[in-house]
C-alpha positions as CSV (number, residue, x, y, z in Angstrom):
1,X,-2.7,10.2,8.5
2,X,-1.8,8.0,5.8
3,X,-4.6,6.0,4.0
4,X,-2.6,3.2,2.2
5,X,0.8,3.1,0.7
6,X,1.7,1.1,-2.6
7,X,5.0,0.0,-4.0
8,X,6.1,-1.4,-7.0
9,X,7.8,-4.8,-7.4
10,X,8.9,-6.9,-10.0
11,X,8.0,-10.4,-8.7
12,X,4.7,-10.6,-6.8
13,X,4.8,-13.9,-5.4
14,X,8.3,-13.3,-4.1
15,X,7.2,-9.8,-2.5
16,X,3.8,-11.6,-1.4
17,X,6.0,-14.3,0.1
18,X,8.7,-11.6,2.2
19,X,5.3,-8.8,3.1
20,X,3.2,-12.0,4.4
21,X,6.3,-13.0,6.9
22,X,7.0,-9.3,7.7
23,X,3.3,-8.1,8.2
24,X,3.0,-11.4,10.2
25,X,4.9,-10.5,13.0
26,X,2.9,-7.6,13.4
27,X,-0.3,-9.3,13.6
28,X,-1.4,-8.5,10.1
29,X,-3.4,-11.1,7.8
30,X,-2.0,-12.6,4.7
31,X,-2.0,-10.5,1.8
32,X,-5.3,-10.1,-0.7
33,X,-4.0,-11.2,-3.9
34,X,-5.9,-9.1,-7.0
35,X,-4.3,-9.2,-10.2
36,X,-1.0,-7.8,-10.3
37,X,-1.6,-6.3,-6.8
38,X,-1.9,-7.9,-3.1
39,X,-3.1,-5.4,-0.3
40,X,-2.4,-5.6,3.6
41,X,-5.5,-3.9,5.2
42,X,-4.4,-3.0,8.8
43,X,-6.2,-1.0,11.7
44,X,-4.5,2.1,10.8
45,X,-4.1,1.6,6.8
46,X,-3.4,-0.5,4.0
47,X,-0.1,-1.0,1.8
48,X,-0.3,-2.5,-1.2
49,X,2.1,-3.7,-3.9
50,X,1.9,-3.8,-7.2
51,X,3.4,-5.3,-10.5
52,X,6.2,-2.8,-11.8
53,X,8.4,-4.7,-14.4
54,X,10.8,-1.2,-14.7
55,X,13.9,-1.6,-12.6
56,X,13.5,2.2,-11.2
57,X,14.9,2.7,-7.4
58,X,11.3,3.8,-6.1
59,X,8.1,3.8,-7.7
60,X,4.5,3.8,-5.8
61,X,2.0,5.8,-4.6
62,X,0.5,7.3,-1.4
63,X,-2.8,8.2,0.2
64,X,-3.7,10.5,3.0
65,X,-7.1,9.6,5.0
66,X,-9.1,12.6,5.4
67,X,-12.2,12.9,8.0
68,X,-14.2,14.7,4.9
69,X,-14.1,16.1,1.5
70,X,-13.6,19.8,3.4
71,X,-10.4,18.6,4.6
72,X,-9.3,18.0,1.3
73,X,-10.9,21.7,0.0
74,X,-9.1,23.4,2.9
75,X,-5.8,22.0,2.0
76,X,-6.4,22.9,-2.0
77,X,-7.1,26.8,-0.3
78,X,-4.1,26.5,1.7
């Protein structure tokens, strides 16, 4: 269902640090470092996180997977 998840953090290399230890024991690789983000590609999805210096109790963004662009037009006619 979901395509990737992303959440803001204020220090990367600590998040990096605590997501590479927790997405370890699931079997995950390391996190891809890119700028101010670091992505954990998974068989089912990716989750990402992503520089956010603004000290807000949630902040990211979600994507759905979709088997085609209809699938995205049918939900729009919904």
């Amino acid at each position: 269902m979901f395509s990737y998840v992303m959440l803001g953090v204020n220090d990367l290399p600590k998040a990096q640090q605590f997501y590479d230890a927790f997405f370890g024991v699931l079997g995950v690789s390391p996190g891809l470092a890119h700028g101010e983000r670091c992505f954990y590609v998974g068989e089912h999805g990716t989750f990402a996180i992503t520089v956010d210096p603004q000290p807000r109790p949630t902040v990211g963004a979600t994507g759905f997977g979709t088997v085609s662009p209809e699938d995205v037009d049918a939900a729009y006619a919904a």
